[in-house]
N, CA, C, O and CB atoms as a CASP TS submission, in Angstrom:
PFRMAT TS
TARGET T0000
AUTHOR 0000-0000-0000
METHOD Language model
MODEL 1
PARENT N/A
ATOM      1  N   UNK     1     146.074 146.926 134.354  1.00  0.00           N
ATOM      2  CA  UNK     1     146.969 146.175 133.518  1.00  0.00           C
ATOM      3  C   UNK     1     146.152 145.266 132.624  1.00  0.00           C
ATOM      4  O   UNK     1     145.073 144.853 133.049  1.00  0.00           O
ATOM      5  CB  UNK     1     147.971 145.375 134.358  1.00  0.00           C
ATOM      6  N   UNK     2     146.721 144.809 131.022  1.00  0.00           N
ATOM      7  CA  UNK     2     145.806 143.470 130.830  1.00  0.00           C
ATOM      8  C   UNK     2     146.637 142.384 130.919  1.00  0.00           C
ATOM      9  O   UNK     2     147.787 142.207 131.321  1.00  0.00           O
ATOM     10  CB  UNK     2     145.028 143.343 129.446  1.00  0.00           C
ATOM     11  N   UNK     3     145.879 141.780 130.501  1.00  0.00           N
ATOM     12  CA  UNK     3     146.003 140.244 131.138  1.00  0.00           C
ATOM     13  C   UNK     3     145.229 139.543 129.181  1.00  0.00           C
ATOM     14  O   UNK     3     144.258 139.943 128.538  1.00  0.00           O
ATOM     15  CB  UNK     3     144.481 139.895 133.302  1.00  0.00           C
ATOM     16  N   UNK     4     146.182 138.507 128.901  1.00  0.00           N
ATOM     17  CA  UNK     4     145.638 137.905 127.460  1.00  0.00           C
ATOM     18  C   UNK     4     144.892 136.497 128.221  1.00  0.00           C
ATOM     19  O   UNK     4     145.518 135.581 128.756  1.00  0.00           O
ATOM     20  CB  UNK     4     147.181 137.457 126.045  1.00  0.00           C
ATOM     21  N   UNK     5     143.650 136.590 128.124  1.00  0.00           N
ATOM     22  CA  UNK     5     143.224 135.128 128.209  1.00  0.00           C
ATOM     23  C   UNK     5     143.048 134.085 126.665  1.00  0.00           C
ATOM     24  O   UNK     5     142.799 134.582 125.567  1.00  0.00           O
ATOM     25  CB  UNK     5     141.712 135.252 128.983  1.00  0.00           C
ATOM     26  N   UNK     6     143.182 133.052 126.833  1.00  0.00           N
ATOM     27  CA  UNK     6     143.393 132.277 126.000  1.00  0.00           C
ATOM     28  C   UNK     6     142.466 130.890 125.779  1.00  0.00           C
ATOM     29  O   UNK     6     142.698 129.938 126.524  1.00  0.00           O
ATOM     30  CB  UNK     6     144.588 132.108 126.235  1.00  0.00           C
ATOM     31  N   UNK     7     141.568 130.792 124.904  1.00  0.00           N
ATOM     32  CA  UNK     7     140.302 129.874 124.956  1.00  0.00           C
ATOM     33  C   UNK     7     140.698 128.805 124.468  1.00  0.00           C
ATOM     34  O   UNK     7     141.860 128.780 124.063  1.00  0.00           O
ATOM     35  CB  UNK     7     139.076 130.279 124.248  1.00  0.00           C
ATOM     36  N   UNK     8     139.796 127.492 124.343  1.00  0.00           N
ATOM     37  CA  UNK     8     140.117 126.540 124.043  1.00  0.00           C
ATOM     38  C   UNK     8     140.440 126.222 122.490  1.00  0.00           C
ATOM     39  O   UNK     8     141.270 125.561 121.865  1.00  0.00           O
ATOM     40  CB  UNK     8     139.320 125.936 124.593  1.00  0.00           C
ATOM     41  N   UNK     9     139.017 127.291 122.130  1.00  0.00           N
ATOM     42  CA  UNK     9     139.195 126.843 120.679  1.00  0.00           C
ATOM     43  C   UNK     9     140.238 128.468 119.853  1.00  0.00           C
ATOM     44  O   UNK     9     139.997 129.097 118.823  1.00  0.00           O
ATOM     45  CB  UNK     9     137.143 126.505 119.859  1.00  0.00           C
ATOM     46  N   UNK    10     141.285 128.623 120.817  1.00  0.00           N
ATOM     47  CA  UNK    10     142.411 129.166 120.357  1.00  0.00           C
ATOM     48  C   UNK    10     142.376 130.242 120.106  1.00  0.00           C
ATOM     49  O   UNK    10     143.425 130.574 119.555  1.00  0.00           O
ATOM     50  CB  UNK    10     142.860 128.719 119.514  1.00  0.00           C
ATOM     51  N   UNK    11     141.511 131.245 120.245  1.00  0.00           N
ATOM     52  CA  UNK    11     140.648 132.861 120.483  1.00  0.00           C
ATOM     53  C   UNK    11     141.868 133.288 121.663  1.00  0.00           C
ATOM     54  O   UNK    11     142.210 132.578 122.608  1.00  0.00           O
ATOM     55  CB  UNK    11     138.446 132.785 121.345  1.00  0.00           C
ATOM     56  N   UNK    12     142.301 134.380 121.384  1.00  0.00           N
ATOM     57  CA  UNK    12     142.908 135.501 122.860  1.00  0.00           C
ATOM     58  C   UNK    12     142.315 136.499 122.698  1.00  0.00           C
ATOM     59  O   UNK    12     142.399 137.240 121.719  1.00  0.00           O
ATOM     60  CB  UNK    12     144.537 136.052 123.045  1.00  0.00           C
ATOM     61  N   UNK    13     141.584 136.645 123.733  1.00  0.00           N
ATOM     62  CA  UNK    13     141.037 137.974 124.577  1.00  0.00           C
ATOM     63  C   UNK    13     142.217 138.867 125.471  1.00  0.00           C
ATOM     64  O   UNK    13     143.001 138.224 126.169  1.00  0.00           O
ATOM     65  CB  UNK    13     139.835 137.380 125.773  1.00  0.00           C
ATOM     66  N   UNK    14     142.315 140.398 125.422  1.00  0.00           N
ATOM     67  CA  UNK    14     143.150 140.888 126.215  1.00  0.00           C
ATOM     68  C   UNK    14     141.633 141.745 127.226  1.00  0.00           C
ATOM     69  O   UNK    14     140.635 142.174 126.648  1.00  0.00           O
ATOM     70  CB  UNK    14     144.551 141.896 125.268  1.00  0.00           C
ATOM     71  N   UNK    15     141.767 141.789 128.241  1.00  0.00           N
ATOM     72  CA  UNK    15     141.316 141.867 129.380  1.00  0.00           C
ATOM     73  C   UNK    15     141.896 142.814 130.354  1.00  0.00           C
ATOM     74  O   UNK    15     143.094 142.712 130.616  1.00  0.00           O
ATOM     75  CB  UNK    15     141.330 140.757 129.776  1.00  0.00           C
ATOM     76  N   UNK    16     141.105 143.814 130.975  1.00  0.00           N
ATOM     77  CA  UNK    16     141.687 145.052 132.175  1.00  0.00           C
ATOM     78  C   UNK    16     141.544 144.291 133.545  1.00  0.00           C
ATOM     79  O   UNK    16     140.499 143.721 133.860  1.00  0.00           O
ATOM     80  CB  UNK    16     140.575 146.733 132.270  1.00  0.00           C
ATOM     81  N   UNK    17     142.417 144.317 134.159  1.00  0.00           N
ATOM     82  CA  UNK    17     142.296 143.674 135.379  1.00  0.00           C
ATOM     83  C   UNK    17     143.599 144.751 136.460  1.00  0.00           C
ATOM     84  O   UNK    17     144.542 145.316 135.907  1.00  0.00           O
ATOM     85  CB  UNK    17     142.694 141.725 135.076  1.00  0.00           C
ATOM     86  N   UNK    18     143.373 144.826 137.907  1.00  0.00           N
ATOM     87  CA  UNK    18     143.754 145.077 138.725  1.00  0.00           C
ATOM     88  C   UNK    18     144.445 144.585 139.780  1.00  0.00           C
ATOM     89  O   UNK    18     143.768 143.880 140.529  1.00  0.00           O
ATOM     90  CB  UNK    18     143.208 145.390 138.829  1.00  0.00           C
ATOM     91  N   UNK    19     145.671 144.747 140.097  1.00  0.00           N
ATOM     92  CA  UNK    19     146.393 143.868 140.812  1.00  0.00           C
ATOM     93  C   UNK    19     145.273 143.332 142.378  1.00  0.00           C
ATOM     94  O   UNK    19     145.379 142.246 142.950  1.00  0.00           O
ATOM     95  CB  UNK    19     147.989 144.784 141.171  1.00  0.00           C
ATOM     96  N   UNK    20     144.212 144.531 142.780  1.00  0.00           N
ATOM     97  CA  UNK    20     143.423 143.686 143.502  1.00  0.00           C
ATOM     98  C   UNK    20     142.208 142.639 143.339  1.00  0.00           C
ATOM     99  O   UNK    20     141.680 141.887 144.157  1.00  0.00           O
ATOM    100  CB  UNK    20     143.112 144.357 144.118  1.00  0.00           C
ATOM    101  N   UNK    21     141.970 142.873 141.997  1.00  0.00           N
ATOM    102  CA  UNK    21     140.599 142.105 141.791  1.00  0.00           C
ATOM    103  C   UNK    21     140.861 140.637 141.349  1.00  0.00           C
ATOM    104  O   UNK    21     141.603 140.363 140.406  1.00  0.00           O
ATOM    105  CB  UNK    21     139.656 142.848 140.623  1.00  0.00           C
ATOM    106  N   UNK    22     140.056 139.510 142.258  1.00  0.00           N
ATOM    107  CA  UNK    22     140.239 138.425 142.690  1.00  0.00           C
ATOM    108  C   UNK    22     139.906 137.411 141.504  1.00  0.00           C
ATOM    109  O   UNK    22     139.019 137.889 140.798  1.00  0.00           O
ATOM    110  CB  UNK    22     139.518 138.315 143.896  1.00  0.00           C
ATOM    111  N   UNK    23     140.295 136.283 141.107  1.00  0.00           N
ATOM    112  CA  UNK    23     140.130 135.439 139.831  1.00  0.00           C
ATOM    113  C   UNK    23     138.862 135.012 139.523  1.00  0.00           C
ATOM    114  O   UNK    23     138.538 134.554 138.427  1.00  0.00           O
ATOM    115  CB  UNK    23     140.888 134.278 139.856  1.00  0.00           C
ATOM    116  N   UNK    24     137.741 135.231 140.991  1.00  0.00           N
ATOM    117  CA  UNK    24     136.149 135.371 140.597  1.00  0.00           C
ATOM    118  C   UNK    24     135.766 136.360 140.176  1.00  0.00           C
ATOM    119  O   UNK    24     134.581 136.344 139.843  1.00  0.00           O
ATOM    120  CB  UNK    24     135.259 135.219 141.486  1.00  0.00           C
ATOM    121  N   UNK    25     136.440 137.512 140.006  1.00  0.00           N
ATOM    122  CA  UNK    25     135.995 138.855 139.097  1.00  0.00           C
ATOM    123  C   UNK    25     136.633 138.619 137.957  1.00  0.00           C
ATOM    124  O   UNK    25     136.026 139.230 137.079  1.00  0.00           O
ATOM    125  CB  UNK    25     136.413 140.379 139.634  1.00  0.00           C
ATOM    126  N   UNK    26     137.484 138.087 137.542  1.00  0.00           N
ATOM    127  CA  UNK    26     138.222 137.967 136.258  1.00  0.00           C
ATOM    128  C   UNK    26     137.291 136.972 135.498  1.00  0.00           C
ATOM    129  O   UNK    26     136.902 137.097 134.337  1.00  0.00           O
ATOM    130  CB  UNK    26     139.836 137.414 136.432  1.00  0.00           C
ATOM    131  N   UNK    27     136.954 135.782 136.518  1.00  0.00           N
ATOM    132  CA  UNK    27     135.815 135.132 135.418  1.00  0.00           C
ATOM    133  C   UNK    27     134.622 135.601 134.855  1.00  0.00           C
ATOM    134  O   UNK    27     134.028 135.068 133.917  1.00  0.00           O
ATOM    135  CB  UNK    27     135.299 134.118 135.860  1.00  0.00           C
ATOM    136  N   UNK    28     134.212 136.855 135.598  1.00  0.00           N
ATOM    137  CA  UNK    28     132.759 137.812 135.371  1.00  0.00           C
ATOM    138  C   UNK    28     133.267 138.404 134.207  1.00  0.00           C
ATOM    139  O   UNK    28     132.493 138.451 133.251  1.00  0.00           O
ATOM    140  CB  UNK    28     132.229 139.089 136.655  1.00  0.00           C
ATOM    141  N   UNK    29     134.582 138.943 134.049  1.00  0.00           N
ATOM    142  CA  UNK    29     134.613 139.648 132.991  1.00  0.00           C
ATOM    143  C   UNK    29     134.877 139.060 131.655  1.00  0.00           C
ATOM    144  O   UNK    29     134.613 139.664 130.615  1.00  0.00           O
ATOM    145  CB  UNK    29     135.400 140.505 133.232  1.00  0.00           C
ATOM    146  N   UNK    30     135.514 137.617 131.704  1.00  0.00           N
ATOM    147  CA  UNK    30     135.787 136.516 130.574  1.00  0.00           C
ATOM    148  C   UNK    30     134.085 136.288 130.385  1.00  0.00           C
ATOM    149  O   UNK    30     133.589 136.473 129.274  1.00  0.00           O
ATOM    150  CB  UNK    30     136.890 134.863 131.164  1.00  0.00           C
ATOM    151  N   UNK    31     133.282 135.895 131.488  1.00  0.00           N
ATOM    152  CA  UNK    31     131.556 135.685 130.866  1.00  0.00           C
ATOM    153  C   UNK    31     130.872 136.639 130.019  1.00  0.00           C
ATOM    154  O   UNK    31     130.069 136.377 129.123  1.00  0.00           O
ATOM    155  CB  UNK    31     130.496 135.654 132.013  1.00  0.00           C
ATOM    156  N   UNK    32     131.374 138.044 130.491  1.00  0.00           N
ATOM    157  CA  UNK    32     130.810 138.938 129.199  1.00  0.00           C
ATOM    158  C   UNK    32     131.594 138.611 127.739  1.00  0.00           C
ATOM    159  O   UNK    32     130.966 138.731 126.688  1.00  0.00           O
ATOM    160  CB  UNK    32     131.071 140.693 129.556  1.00  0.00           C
ATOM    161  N   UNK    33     132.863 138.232 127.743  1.00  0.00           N
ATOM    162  CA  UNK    33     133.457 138.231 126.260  1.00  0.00           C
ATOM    163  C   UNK    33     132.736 136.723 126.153  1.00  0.00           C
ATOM    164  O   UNK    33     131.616 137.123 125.835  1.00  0.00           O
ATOM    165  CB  UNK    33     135.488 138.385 125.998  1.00  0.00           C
ATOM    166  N   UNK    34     132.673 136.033 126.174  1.00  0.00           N
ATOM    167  CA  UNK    34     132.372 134.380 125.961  1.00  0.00           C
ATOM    168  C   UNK    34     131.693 133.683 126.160  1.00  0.00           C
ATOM    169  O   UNK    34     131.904 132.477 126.038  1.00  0.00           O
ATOM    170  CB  UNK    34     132.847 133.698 126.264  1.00  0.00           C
ATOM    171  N   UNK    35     130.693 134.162 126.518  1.00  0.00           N
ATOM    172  CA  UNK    35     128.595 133.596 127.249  1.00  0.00           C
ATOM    173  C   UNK    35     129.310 132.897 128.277  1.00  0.00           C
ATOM    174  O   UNK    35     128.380 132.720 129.064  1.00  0.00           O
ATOM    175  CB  UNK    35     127.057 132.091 126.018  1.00  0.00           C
ATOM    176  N   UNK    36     130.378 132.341 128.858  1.00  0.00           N
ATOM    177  CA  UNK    36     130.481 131.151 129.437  1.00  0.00           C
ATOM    178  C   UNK    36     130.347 131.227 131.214  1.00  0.00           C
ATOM    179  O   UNK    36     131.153 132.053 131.641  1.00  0.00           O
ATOM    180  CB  UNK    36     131.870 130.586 128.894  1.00  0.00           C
ATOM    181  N   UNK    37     129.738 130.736 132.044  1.00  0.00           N
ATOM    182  CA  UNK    37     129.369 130.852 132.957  1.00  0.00           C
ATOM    183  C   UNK    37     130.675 130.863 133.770  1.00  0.00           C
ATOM    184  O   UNK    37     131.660 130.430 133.173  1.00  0.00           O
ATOM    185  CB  UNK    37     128.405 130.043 133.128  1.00  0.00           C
ATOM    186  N   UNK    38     130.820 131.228 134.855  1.00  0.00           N
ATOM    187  CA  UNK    38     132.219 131.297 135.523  1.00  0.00           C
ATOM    188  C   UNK    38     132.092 130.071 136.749  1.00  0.00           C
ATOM    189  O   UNK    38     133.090 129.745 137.392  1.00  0.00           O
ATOM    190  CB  UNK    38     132.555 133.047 136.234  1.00  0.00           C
ATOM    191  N   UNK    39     131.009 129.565 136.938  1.00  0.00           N
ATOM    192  CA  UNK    39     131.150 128.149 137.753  1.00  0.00           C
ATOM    193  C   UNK    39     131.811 127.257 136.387  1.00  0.00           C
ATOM    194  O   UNK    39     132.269 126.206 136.834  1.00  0.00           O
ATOM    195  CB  UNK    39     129.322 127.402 138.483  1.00  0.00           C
ATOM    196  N   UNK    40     131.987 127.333 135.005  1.00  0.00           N
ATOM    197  CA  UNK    40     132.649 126.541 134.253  1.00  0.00           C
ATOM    198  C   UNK    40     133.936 126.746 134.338  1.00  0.00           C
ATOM    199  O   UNK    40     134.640 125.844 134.789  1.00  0.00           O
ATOM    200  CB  UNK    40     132.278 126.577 133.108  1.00  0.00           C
ATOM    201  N   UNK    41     134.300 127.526 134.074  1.00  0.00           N
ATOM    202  CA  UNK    41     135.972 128.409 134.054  1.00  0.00           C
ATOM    203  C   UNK    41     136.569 127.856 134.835  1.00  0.00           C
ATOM    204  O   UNK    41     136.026 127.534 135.891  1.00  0.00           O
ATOM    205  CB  UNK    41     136.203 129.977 134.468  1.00  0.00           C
ATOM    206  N   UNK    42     137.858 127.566 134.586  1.00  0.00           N
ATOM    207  CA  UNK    42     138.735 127.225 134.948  1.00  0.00           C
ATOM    208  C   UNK    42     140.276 127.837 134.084  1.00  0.00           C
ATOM    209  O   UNK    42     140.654 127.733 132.917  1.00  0.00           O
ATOM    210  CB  UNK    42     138.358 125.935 135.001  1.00  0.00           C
ATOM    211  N   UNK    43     140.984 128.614 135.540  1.00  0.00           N
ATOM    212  CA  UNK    43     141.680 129.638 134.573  1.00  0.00           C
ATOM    213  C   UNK    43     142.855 129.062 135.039  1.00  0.00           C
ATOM    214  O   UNK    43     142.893 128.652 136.199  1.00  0.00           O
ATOM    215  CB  UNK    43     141.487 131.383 134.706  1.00  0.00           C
ATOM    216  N   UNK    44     144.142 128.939 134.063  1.00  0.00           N
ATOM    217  CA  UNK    44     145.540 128.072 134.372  1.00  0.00           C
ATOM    218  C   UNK    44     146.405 129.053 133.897  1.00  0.00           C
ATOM    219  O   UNK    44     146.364 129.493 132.749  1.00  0.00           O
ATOM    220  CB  UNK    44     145.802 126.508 133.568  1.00  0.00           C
ATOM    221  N   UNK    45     147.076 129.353 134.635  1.00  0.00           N
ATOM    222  CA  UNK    45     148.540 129.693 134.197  1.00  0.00           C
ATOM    223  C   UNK    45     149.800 129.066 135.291  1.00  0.00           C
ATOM    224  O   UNK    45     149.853 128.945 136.515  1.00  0.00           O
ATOM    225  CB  UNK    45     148.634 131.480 134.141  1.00  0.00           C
ATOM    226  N   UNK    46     150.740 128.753 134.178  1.00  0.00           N
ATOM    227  CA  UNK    46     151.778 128.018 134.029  1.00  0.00           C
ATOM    228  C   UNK    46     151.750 126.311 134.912  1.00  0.00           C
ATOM    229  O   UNK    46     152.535 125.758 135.683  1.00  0.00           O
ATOM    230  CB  UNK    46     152.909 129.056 134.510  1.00  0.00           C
ATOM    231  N   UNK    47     150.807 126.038 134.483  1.00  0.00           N
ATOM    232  CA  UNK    47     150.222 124.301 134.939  1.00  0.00           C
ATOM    233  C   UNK    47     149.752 124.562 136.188  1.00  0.00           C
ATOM    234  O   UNK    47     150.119 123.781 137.067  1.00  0.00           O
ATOM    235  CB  UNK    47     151.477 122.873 135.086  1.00  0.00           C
ATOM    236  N   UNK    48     149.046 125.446 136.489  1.00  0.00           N
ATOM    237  CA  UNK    48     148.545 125.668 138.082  1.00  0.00           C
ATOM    238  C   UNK    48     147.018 126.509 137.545  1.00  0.00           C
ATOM    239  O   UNK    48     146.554 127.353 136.778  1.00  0.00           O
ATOM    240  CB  UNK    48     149.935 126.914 139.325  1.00  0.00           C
ATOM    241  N   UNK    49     146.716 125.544 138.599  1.00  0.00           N
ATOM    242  CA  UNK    49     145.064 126.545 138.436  1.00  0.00           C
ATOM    243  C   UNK    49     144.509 127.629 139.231  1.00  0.00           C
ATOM    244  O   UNK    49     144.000 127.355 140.318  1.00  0.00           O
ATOM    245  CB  UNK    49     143.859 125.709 138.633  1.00  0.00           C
ATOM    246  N   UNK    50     144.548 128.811 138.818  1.00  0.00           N
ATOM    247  CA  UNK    50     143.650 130.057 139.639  1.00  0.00           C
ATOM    248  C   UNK    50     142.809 130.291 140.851  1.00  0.00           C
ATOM    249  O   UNK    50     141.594 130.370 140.672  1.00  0.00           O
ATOM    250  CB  UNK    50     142.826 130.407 138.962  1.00  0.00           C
ATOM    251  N   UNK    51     143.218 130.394 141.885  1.00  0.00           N
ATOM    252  CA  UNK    51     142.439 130.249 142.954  1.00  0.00           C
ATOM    253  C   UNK    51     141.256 131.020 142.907  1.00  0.00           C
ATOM    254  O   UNK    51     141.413 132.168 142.492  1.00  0.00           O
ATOM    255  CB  UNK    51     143.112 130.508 144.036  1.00  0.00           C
ATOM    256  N   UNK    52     140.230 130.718 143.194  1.00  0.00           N
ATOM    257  CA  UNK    52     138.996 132.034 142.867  1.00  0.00           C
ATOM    258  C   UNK    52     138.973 132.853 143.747  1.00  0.00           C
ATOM    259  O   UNK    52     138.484 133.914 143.359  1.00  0.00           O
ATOM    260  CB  UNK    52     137.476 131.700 142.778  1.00  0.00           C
ATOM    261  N   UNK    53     139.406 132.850 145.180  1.00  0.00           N
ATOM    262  CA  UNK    53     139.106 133.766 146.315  1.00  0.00           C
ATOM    263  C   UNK    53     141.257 134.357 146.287  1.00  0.00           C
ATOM    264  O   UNK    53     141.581 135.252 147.068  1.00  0.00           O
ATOM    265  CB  UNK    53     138.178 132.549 148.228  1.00  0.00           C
ATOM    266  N   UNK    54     141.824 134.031 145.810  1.00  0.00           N
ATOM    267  CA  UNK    54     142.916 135.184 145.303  1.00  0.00           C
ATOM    268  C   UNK    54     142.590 136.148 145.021  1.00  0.00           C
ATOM    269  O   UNK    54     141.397 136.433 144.921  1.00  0.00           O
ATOM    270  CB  UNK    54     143.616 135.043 144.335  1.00  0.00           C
ATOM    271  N   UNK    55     143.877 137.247 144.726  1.00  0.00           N
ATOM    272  CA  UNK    55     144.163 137.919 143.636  1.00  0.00           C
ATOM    273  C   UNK    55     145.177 137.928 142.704  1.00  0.00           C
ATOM    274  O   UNK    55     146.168 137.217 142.875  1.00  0.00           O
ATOM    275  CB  UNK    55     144.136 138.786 143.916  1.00  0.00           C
ATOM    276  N   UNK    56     145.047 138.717 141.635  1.00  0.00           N
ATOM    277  CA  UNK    56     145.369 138.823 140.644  1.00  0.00           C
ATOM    278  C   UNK    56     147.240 139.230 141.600  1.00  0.00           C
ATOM    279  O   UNK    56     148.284 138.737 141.172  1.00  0.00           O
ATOM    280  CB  UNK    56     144.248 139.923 139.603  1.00  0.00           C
ATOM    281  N   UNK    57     147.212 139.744 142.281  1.00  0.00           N
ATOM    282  CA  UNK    57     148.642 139.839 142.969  1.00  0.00           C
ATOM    283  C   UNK    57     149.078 138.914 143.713  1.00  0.00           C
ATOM    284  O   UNK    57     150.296 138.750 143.769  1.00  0.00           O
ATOM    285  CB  UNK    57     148.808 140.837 143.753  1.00  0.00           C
ATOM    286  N   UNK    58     148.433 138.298 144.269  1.00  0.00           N
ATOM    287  CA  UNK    58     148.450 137.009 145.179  1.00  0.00           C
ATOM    288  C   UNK    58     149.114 135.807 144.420  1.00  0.00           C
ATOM    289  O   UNK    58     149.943 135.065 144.945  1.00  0.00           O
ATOM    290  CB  UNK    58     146.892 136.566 145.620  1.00  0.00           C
ATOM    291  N   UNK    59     148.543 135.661 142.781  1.00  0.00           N
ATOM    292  CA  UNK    59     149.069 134.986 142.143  1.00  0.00           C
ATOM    293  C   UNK    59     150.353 135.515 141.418  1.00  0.00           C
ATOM    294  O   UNK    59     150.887 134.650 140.724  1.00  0.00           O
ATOM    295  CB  UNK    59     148.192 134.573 141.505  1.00  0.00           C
ATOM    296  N   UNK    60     150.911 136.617 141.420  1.00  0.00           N
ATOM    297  CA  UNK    60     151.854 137.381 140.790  1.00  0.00           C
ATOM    298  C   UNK    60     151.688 137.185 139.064  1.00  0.00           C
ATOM    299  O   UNK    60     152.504 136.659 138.308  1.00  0.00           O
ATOM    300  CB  UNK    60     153.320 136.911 141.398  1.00  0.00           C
ATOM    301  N   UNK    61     150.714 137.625 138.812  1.00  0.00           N
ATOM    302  CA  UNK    61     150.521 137.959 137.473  1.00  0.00           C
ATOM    303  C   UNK    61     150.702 139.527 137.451  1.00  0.00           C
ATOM    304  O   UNK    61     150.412 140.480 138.174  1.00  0.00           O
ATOM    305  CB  UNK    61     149.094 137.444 136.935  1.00  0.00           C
ATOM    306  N   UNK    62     151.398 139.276 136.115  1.00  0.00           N
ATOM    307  CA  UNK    62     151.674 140.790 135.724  1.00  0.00           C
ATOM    308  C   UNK    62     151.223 140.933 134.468  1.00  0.00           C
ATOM    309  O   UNK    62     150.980 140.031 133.666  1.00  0.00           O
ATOM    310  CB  UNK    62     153.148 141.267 135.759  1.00  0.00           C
ATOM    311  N   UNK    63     151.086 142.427 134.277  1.00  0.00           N
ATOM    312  CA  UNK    63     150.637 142.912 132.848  1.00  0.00           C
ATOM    313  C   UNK    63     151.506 141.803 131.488  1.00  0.00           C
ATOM    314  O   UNK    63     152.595 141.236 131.577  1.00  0.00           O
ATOM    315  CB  UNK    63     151.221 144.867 132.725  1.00  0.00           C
ATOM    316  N   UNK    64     150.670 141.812 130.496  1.00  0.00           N
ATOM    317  CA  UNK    64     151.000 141.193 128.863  1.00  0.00           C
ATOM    318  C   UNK    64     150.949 139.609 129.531  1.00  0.00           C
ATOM    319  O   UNK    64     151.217 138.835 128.612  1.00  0.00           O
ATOM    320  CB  UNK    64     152.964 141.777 127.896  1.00  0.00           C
ATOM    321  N   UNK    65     150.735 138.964 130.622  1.00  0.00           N
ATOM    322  CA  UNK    65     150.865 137.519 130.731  1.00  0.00           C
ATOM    323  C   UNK    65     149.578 136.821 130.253  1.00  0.00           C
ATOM    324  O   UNK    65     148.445 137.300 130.300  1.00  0.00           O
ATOM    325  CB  UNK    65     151.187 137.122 132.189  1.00  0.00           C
ATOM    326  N   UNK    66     150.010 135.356 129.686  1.00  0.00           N
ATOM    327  CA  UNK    66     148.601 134.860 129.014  1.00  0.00           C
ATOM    328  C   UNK    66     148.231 133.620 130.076  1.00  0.00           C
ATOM    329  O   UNK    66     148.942 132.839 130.709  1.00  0.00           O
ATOM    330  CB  UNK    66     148.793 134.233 127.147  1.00  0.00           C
ATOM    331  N   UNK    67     147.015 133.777 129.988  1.00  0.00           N
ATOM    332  CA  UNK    67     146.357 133.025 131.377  1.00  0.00           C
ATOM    333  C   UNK    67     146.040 131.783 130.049  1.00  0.00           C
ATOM    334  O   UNK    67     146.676 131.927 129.005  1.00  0.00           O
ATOM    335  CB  UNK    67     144.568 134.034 132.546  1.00  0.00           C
ATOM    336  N   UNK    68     144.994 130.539 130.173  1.00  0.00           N
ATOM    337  CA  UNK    68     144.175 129.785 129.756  1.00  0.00           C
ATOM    338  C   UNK    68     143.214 129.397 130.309  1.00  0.00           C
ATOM    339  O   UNK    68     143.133 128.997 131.470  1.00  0.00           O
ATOM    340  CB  UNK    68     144.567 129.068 129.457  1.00  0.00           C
ATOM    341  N   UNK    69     142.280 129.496 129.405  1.00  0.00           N
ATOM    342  CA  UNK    69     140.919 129.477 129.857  1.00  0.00           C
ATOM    343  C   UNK    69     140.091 127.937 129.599  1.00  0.00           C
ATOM    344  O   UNK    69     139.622 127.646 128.498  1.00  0.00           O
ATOM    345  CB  UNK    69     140.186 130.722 129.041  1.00  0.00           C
ATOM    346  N   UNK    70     140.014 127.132 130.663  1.00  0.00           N
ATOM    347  CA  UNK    70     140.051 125.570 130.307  1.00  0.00           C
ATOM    348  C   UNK    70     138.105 125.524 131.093  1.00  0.00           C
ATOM    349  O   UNK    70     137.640 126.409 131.811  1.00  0.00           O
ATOM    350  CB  UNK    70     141.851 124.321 131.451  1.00  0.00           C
ATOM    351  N   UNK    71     137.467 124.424 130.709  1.00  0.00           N
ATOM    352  CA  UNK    71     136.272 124.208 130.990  1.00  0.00           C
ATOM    353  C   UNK    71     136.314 123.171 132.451  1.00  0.00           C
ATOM    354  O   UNK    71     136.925 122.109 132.560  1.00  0.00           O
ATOM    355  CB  UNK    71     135.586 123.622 129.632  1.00  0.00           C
ATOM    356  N   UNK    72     135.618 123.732 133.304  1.00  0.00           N
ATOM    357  CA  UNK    72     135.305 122.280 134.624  1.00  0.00           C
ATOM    358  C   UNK    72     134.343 121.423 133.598  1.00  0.00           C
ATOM    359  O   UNK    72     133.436 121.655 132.799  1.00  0.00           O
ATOM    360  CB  UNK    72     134.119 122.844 136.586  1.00  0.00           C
ATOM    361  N   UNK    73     135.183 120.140 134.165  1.00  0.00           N
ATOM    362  CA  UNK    73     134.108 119.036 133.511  1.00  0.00           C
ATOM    363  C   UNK    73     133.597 118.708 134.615  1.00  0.00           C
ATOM    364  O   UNK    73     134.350 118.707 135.589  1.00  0.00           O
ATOM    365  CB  UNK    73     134.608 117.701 132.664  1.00  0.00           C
ATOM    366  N   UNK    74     132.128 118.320 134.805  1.00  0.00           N
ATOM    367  CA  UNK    74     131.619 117.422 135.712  1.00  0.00           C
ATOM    368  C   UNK    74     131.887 116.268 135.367  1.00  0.00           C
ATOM    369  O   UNK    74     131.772 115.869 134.208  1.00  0.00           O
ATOM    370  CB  UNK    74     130.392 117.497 135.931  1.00  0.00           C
ATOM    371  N   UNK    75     132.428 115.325 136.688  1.00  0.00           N
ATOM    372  CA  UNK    75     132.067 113.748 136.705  1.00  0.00           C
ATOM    373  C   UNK    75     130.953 113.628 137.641  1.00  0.00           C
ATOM    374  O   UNK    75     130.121 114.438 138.048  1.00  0.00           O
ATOM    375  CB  UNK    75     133.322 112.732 137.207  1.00  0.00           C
ATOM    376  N   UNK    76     131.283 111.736 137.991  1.00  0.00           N
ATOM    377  CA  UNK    76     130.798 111.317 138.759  1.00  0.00           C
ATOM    378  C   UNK    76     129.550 110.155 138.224  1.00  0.00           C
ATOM    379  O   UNK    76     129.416 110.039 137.006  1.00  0.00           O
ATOM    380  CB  UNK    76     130.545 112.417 139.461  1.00  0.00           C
ATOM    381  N   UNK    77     128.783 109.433 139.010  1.00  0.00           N
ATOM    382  CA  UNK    77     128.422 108.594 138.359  1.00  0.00           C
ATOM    383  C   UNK    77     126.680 109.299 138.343  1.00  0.00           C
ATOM    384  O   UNK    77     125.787 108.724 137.720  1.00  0.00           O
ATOM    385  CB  UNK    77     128.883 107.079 138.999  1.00  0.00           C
TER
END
């Protein structure tokens, strides 16, 4: 199925994904479209954030849905 991810600076990527493959494989495949490392990623759909050891069924995403693709900020002092 794909799946539209959606970047910050307002880019959608459509993406092949499998109702088993887990939201840490989905970030491997957003790092090839987007240099961006997947310890950054942070993937949201509908005000909830992506568990990484899920799946793509676990979360009930279905085909044509648009994820967002938001950055971990580090804090701390």
């Amino acid at each position: 199925m794909k799946l539209n991810v959606k970047t910050i600076s307002g880019g959608t990527y459509a993406i092949d994904v499998n109702e088993t493959d887990k939201i840490s494989d989905i970030k491997k495949i957003i790092q090839e479209k987007v240099a961006l490392d997947p310890a950054q990623q942070r993937l949201v759909y509908s005000g909830k954030i992506l568990a990484d050891d899920k799946t793509v069924a676990e979360h009930k995403l279905t085909g044509g849905m648009t994820i967002q693709l938001i950055l971990q900020l580090k804090g701390g002092l």
